[in-house]
C-alpha positions in Angstrom: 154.9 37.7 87.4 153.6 36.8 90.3 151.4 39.3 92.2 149.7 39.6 95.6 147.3 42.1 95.9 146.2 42.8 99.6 142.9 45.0 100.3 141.9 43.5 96.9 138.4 44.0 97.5 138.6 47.9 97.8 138.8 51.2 95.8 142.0 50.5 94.6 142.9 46.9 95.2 139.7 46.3 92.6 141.0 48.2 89.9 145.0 46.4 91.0 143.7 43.1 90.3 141.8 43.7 87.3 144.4 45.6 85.6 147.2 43.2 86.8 144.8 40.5 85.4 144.4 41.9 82.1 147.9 42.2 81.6 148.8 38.6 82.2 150.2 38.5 85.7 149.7 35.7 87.9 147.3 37.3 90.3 146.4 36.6 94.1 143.9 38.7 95.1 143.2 39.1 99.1 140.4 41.4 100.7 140.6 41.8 104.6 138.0 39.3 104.7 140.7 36.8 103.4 143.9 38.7 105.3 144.4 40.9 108.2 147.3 42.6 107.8 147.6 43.6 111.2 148.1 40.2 111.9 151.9 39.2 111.4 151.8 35.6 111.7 148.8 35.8 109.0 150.7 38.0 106.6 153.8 35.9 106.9 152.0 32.3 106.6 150.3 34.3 103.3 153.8 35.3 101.6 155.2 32.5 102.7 152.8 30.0 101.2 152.0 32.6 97.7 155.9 33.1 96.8 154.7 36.5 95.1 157.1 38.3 93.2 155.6 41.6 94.1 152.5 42.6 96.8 150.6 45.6 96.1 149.9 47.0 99.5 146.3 48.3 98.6 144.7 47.4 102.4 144.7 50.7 104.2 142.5 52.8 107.2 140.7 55.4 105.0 138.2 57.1 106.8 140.0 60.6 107.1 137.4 62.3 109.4 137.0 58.8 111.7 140.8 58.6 112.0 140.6 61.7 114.2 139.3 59.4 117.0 140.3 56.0 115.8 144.4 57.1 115.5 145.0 53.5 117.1 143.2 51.8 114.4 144.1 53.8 111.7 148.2 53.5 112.5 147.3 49.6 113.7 146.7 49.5 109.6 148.6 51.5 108.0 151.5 52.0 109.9 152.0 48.1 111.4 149.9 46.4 108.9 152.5 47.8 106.5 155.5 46.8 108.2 154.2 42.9 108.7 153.4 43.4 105.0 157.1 44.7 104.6 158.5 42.5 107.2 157.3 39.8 105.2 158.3 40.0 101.9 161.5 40.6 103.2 161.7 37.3 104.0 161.0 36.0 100.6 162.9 38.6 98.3 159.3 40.2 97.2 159.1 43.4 96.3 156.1 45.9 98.0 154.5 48.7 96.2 152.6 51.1 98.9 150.1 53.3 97.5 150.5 56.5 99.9 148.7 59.9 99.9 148.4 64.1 99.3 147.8 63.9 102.5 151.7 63.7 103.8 151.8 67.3 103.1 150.5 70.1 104.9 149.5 71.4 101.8 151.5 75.4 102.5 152.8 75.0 99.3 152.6 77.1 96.1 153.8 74.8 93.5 152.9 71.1 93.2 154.5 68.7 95.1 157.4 66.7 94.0 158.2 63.1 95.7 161.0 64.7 97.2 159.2 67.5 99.3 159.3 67.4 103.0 156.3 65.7 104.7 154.2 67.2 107.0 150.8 65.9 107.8 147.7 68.0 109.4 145.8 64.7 110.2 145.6 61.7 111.8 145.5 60.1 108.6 148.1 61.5 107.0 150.1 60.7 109.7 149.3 57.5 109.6 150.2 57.3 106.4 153.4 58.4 106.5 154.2 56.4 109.5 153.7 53.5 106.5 156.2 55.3 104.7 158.6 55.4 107.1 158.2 51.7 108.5 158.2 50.7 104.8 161.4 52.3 104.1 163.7 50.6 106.7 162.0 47.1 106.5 165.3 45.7 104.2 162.7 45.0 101.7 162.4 46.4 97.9 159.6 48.8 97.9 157.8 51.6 95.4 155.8 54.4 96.9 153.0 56.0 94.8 151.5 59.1 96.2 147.9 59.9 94.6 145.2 61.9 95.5 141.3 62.2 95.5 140.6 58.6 93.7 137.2 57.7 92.7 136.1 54.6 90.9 134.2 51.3 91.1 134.5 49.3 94.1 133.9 52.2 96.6 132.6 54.9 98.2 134.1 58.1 97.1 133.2 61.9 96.6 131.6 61.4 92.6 128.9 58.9 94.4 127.9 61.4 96.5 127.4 63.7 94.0 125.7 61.3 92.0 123.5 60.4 95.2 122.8 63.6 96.3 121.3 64.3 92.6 119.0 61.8 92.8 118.0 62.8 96.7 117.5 66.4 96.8 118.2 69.5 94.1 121.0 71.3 95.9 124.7 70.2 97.8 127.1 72.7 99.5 131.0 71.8 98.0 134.5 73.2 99.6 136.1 75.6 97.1 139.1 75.9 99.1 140.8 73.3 98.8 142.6 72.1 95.7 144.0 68.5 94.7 144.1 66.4 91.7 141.2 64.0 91.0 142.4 60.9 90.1 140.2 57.7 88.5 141.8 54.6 89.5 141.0 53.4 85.9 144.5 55.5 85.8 145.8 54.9 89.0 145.9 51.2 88.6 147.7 51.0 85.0 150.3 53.3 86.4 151.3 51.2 89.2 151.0 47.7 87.4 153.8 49.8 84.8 156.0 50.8 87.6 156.4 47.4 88.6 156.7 46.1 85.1 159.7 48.8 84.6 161.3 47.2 87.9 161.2 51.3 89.4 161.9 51.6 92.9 161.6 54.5 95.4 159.2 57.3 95.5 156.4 58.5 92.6 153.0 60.8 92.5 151.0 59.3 90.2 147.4 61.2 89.5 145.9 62.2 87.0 147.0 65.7 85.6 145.7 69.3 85.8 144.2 70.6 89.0 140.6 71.2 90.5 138.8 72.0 93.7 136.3 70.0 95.4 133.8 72.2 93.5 135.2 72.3 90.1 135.3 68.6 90.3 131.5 68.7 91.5 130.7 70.8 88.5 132.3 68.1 86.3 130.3 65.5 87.1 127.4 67.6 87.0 127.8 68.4 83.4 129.5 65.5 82.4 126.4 62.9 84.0 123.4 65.7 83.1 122.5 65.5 86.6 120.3 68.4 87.8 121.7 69.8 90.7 122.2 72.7 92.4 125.6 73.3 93.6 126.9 75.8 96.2 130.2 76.9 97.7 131.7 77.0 101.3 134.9 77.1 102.5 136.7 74.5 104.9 136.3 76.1 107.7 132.5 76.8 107.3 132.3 73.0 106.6 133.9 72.2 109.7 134.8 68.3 109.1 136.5 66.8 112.1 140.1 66.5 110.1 141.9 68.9 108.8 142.6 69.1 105.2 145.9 70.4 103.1 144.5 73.5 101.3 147.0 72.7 98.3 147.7 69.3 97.5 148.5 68.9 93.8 151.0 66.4 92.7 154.0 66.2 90.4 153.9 63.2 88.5 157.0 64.3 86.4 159.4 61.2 87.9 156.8 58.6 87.2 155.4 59.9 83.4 159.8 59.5 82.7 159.6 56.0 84.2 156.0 55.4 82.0 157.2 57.3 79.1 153.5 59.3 78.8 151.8 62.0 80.4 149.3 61.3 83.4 145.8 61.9 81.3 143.8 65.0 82.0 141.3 64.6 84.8 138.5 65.9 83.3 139.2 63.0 80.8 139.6 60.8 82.6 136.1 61.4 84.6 134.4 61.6 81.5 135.3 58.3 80.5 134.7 56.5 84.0 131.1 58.2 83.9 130.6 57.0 80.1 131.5 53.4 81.5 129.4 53.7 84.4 126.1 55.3 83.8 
């Protein structure tokens, strides 16, 4: 089929297009260089003249701790850029696939988090976010949502570079212990989504990979798993004091999605091993 890929260039999009490639699609890959999805006339000129069958959403504000002072920009992408994107194929019968976040929740809970759970976001991001989901779901347009959490992978800047950096710049790094998520490798991420779409699913998934960790554990792993020599210590969110709050708790329930896939999401300690095997 034929599939648009917007934010191409990124974390995710990267890993989108490659997969999507490998599998045969017809792919049209678009960084924001290329489209500016806060631009509607753009985004709809782009549908318009593509015909995709399916746009994977992947463009998105990121920077969690930024968004505390940019909100404008950060719902100016996520929120509008994603209803021109919606608005759009709409128009042409196309279906969109937003990649969302943990970060909808306000991570109170006890138990993982289904897709059904009540939102409730602690940051400007998250809110953001959401505000995607929301416009996304009354744009009259067919749409799949994938929650995921704490991705890492080629492409980007995520937390297992700076553990990788920090190695190699000084023998010690303070890690958050507190908080608890699941780390995801877009290696997995990416083959999830293109099989949603390939399975015709709508509505809302989690997708991550499984199991649990805290910014530490995770730190550990790559640690051991890369040889590195380096120090780790622990501190707690608050002592850390980033500008945006964080959910304390923000596992994932992939259960809906793995029944749509028919597999389980792979352990994430697997999975980092074999990005770092490909990597280093």
């Amino acid at each position: 089929m034929r599939i648009l890929v917007t934010g191409a260039a990124g974390l995710l999009g990267s890993a989108v297009v490659r997969t999507a490639g490998e599998r045969g699609h017809d792919v049209r890959a678009f960084p924001r260089s290329a489209l500016d999805v806060t631009d509607p006339g753009q985004v709809d000129r782009r549908l318009r003249a593509e015909k995709p069958e399916v746009v994977i959403h992947c463009a998105a504000y990121t920077a969690v701790d930024r968004a505390e002072e940019e909100s404008d920009q950060a719902m100016s992408v996520n929120r509008d850029g994603t209803r021109n994107v919606a608005m759009a194929a709409a128009e042409i019968g196309a279906t969109v696939v937003y990649p969302s976040t943990d970060f909808v929740f306000n991570g109170r809970a006890g138990t993982p988090y289904r897709p059904d759970d009540e939102t409730s976001p602690v940051s400007a991001y998250g809110v953001s976010k959401l505000a995607g989901e929301q416009v996304l779901a009354v744009s009259g347009c067919s749409w799949i949502m994938v929650r995921t959490s704490w991705l890492y992978g080629p492409g980007g800047w995520d937390f297992v570079d700076v553990v990788l950096e920090q190695a190699e710049r000084s023998g010690g790094m303070s890690v958050v212990d507190d908080q608890v998520g699941c780390p995801t490798w877009t290696g997995s991420l990416a083959p999830g989504i293109v099989d949603l779409v390939e399975a015709g699913a709508t509505g809302t998934y989690h997708l991550c990979d499984a199991g649990q960790a805290s910014w530490l554990a995770l730190a550990q792993a790559v640690v051991e798993e890369a040889g590195l020599d380096l120090e780790l210590t622990a501190t707690s969110t608050l002592a850390w004091g980033a500008p945006a709050q964080r959910p304390p708790y923000s596992v994932l329930d992939c259960e809906k999605a793995e029944g749509i896939l028919g597999r389980d999401m792979t352990p994430w300690r697997e999975s980092l091993h074999t990005y770092l095997s490909e990597t280093l």
